[in-house]
N, C-alpha and C positions, 0 to 999 in steps of 0.2 A: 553425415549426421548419425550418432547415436541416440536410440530411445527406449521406452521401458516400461514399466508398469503395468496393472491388472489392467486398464485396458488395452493393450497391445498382446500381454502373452493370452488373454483370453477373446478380444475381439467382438466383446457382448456387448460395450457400453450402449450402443443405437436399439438394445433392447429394453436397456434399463430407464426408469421413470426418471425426467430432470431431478437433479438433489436443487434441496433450497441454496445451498451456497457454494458456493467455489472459492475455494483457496490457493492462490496464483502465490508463489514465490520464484525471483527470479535472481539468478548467481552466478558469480564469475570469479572462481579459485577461491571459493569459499569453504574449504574443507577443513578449516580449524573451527568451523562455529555452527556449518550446517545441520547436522547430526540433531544437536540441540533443538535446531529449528522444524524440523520433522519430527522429534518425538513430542514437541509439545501438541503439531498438528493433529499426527494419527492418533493421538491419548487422548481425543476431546470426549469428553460426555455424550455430548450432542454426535449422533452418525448421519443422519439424512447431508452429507456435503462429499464433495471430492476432491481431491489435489494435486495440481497439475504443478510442476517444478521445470520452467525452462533456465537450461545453465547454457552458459557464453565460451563452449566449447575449452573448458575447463581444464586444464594439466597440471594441477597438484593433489589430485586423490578425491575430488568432489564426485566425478562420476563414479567411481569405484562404491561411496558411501551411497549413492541413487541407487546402485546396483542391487545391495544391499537389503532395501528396501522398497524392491523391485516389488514385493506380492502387497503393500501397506499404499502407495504412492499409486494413484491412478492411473497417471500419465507422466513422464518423464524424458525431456529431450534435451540433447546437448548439441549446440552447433554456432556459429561464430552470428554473433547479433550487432547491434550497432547503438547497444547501449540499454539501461535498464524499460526506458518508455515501448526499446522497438521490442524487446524480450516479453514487457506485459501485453502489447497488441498482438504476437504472437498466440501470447495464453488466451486470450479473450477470445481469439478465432477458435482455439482449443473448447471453452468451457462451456456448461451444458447449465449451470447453476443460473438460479432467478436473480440471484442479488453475487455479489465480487465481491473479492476481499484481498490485499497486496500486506504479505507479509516478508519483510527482508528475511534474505539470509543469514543474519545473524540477530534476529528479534526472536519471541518467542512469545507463545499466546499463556495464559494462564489456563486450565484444566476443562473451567465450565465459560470459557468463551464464547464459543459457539453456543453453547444452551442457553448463555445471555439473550444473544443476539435474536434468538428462535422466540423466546418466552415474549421479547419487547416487541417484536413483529406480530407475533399471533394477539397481541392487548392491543397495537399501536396503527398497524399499516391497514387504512380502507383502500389501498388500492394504487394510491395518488403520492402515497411517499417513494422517495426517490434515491434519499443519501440518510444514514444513520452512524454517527460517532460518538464517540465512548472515550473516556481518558486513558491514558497510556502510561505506565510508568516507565521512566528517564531512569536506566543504569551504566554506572561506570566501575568496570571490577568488580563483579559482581553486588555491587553496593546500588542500592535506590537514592538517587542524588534529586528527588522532584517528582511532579506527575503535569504530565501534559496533556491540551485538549481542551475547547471550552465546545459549547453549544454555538452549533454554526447562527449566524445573522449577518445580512448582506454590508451594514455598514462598518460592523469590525473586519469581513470578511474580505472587503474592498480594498481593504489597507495593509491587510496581512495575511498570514497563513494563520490562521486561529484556531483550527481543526488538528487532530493528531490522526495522519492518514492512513498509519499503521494500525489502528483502532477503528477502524469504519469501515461497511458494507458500502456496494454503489449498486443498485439495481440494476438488470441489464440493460432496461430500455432511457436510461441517461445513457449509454452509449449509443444505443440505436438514435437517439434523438440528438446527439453534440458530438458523434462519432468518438475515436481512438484518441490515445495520448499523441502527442505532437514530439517526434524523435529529435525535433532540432532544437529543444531541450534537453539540458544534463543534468538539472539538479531539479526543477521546479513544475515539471509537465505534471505534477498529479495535482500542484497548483492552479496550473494555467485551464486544465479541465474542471474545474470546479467552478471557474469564473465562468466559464462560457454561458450557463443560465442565470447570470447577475441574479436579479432580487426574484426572481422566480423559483428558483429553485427550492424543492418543497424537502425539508431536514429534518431531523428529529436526533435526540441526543439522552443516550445512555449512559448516568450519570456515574456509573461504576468503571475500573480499568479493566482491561479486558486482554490488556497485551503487554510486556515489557519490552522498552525499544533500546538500543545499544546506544550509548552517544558514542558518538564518532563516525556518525555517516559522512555520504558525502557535503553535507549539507553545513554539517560542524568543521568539516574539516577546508573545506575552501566556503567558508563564509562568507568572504567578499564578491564571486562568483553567482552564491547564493542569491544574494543582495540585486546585483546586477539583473538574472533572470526573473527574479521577480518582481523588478518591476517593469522589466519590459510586458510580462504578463502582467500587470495592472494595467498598463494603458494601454495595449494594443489588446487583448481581448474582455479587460475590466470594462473598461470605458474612463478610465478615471484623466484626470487632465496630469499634462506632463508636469505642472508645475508642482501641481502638488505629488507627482512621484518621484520628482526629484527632490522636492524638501522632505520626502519622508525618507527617502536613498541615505537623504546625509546622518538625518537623525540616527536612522538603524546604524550605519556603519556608526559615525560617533559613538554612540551606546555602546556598541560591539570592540572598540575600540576600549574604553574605557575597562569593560570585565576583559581586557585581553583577548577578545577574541575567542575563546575556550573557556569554559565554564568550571572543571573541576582541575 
């Protein structure tokens, strides 16, 4: 395992006051896009946060660019994972931040992201909010092809991914209360954790974008995959009945069928 960062070459952080938020990015031979991805973090307006970078024991120059930005980057560790869910449960044991926040390595926040997110907290949260999302803009080649993200509610929310996950904070203690991502997911565990407090779950929604997201994740790119894990998470931790996760299985794939599969 290599690691890095202001809290490792200085060894202070267990003296330092929690930061309101943490920013977990997690990568694997991501060194054509990540650079990007850390300068929009450390550039924020907002400073009360910290950011913690687990990479999947990387060999095409990603750790090199961690290195880099060894005195900006909190925390920084590279070592062989078992996929993006088990690299965010790693961060999670890592962070020290009241509220989470999962930024890809190849997405990028816009400037006053974090200053958003701070301003709608200190008007918004008595105490009892839990999840807070915001729209996300969808680029392709550098180009804005869309914006993603509505206002979470439990009965869109039941039926699909409705939220833009790249754009939202999770408090910590939704983890403490529905535990870590489930690693025997590959495209859909940030899904399958949202479901876990069905209609309880207490949201709120910042009606601004707050991040831009790459298309072509995993997600665009094995689609049908997508489809599959989601709704195994509808019905086994939704509660949703199989029938109708299977007449919705077909819809989306038809649909997706229909645009090709690929959007631009």
């Amino acid at each position: 395992m290599a690691e890095g960062g202001r809290y490792v070459s200085s060894k202070n952080c267990v003296d330092r006051a929690a930061p309101l938020i943490t920013v977990i990015t997690a990568a694997s031979n991501s060194a054509a896009t990540i650079e990007k991805t850390i300068r929009s973090v450390v550039g924020q307006s907002f400073r009360d946060f910290e950011y913690l970078v687990v990479d999947a024991a990387s060999n095409d120059g990603t750790v090199r660019i961690l290195e880099g930005f060894g005195d900006q980057i909190d925390h920084w560790r590279s070592e062989p994972d078992a996929g993006i869910y088990d690299a965010w449960n790693k961060a999670l044991r890592l962070a020290r931040g009241r509220w989470l926040a999962f930024l890809g390595a190849d997405d990028e926040y816009y400037p006053d992201a974090l200053e958003n997110y701070a301003r709608f907290l200190s008007s918004h949260d008595d105490g009892d909010l839990q999840y807070l999302s915001s729209r996300v803009a969808l680029m392709h080649e550098g180009s804005r092809i869309g914006t993603i993200g509505r206002a979470w509610g439990w009965p869109q929310f039941s039926r699909y991914m409705s939220v833009a996950h790249v754009g939202s904070l999770h408090r910590r203690q939704l983890f403490e209360q529905y535990g870590a991502f489930d690693p025997g997911y590959r495209i859909c565990g940030d899904y399958e954790l949202l479901l876990r407090p069905r209609a309880s779950l207490r949201a709120a929604f910042l009606p601004i974008s707050t991040a831009k997201m790459t298309y072509g994740g995993v997600s665009n790119l094995r689609p049908r995959a997508a489809l599959v894990e989601a709704a195994r998470a509808k019905r086994t931790t939704g509660g949703r009945a199989a029938w109708l996760c299977a007449l919705e299985f077909r819809y989306a794939q038809a649909k997706a069928a229909i645009r090709g599969w690929v959007r631009p």
